[in-house]
Steps between C-alpha positions, in 0.01 A plus 500: 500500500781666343579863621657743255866580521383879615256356796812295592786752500243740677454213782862443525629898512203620732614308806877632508582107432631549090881442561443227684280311281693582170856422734344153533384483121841524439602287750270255394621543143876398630404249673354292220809583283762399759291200566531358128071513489575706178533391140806629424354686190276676729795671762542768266138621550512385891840762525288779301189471742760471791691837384172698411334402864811671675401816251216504586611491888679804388248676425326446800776767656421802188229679502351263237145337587477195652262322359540654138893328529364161633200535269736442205741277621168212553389637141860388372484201670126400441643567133773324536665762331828656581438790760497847315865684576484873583304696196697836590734462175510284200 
């Protein structure tokens, strides 16, 4: 079956485990760019997901929730949409 993004970022920030899954996301992410597995027109969006996964990792230290700052980085990338950037000011 296919698990929502919220059941997932709930199951990966109840355990204590969330930086270390998203610091091997973005790992992972690296590692297929360094390793030429990417179609060049595709790094840009490989760099993106790569920058907002250490965000998100950020976030992990504030006072933000968890699982509501996981929750939409898998939206973004389910999407395959660029990851929102802070809404604070336009």
């Amino acid at each position: 079956g296919r698990a929502s993004a919220v059941d997932i970022a709930q199951r990966w920030t109840n355990d204590g485990q969330a930086d270390q899954r998203l610091r091997h996301a973005a790992d992972l992410a690296l590692a297929q760019a360094s390793a030429g597995l990417t179609d060049p027109s595709r790094l840009h969006k490989l760099a993106t997901w790569f920058d907002a996964v250490n965000r998100t990792r950020d976030l992990l230290r504030t006072t933000v929730r968890a699982d509501l700052a996981v929750t939409e980085l898998l939206l973004a990338w389910r999407e395959g949409e660029r990851p929102a950037r802070s809404r604070g000011t336009r």
